[in-house]
N, C-alpha and C positions, 0 to 999 in steps of 0.2 A: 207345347210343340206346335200344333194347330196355329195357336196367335203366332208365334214365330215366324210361319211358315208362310201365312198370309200376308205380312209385314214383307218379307223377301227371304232370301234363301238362309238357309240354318249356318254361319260361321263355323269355324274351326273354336275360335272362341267361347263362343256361347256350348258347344260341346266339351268344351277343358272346365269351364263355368260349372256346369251342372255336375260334371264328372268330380269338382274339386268339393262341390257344396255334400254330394253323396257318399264322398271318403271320410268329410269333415262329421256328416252326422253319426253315421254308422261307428267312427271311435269313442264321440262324445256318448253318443245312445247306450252303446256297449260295451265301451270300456270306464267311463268315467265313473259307473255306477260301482262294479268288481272294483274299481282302484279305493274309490271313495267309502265305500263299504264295507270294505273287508276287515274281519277281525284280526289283527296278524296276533296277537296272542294264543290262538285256535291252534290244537295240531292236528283239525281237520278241516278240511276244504270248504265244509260250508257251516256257517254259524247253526245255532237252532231256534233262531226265531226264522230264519230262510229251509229247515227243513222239516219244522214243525212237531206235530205228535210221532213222527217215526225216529228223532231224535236218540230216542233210547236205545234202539233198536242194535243189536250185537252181528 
């Protein structure tokens, strides 16, 4: 932001820029890992190596 700003004024661009890179991470960060990980054979929401020793648990 700083270097931007000393360069000349912040664009509309460069805010649609960072706005697009921070949608882009936040699905790949957070969603790709639930997409790519999931157990779909499971008839519960989390595997048990993701819920560990409480696993058993009734």
């Amino acid at each position: 932001m700083r270097y931007l700003q000393s360069v000349g004024p912040i664009s509309r661009s460069d805010w649609v820029k960072g706005a697009a890179y921070t949608v882009a991470f936040a699905v790949i960060a957070i969603g790709g890992p639930n997409l790519a990980l999931k157990d779909h054979d499971s008839p519960y929401r989390f595997t048990k190596d993701q819920v560990g020793p409480y696993a058993d648990r009734s």
